[in-house]
C-alpha positions as CSV (number, residue, x, y, z in Angstrom):
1,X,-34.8,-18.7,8.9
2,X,-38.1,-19.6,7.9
3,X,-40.3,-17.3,6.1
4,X,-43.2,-18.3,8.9
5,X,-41.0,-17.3,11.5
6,X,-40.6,-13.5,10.3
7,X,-43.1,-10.6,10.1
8,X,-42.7,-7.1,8.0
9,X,-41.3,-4.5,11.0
10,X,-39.0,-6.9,12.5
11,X,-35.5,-6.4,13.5
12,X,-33.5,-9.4,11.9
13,X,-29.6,-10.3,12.1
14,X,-27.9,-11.3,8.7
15,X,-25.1,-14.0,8.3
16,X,-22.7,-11.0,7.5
17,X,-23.8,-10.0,10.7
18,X,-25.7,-6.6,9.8
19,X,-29.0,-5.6,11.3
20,X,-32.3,-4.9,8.9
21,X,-35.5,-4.7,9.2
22,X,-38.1,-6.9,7.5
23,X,-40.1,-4.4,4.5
24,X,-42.0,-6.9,2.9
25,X,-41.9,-11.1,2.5
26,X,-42.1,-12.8,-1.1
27,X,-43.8,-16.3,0.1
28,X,-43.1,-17.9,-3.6
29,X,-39.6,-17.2,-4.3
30,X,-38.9,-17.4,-0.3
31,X,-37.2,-14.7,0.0
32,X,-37.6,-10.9,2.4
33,X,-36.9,-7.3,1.1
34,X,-35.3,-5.8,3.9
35,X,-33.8,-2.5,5.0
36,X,-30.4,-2.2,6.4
37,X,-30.3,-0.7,10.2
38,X,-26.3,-1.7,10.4
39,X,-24.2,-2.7,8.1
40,X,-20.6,-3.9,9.6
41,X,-17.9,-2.3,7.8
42,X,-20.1,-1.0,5.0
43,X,-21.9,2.4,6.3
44,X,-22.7,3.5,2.5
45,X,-25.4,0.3,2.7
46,X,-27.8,1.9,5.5
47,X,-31.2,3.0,4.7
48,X,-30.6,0.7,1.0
49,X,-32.9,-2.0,0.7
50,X,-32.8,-5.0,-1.3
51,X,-33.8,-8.5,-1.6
52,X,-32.5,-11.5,0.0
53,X,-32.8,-15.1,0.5
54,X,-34.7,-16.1,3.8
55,X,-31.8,-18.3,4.5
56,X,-30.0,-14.8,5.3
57,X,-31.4,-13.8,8.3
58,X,-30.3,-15.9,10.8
59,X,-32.0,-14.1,13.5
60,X,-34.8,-12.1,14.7
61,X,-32.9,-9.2,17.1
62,X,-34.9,-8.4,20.0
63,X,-32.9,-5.7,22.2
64,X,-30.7,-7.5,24.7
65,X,-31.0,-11.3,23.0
66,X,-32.2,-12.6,19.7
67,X,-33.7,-15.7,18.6
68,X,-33.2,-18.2,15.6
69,X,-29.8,-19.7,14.1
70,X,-26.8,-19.2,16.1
């Protein structure tokens, strides 16, 4: 997604298809430090955060639908 598109405290979909939430956005190196929610077959990765590519989040999650790449 694009870095414009995506705001700290918002509930984003990964392409592995895990749920974060948006801690802080690095506009230079385009990329989002976010905190996983939901991590698909990984449990030990909730609460971690880490740094990713913007091209990671696919999606912003809003409840019932999202909105971005599908």
């Amino acid at each position: 997604m694009k870095l414009e598109d995506l705001s700290v405290g918002l509930n984003v979909l990964l392409d592995t298809g895990d749920l974060a939430e948006v801690i802080s956005i690095n506009d230079q190196e385009q990329t989002v430090r976010i905190c996983y929610l939901d991590a698909l077959g990984q449990p030990d990765l909730v609460g971690s955060e880490v740094w990713l590519l913007a091209d990671e989040v696919i999606s912003i999650d809003m409840g019932s639908h999202s909105e971005g790449r599908t």
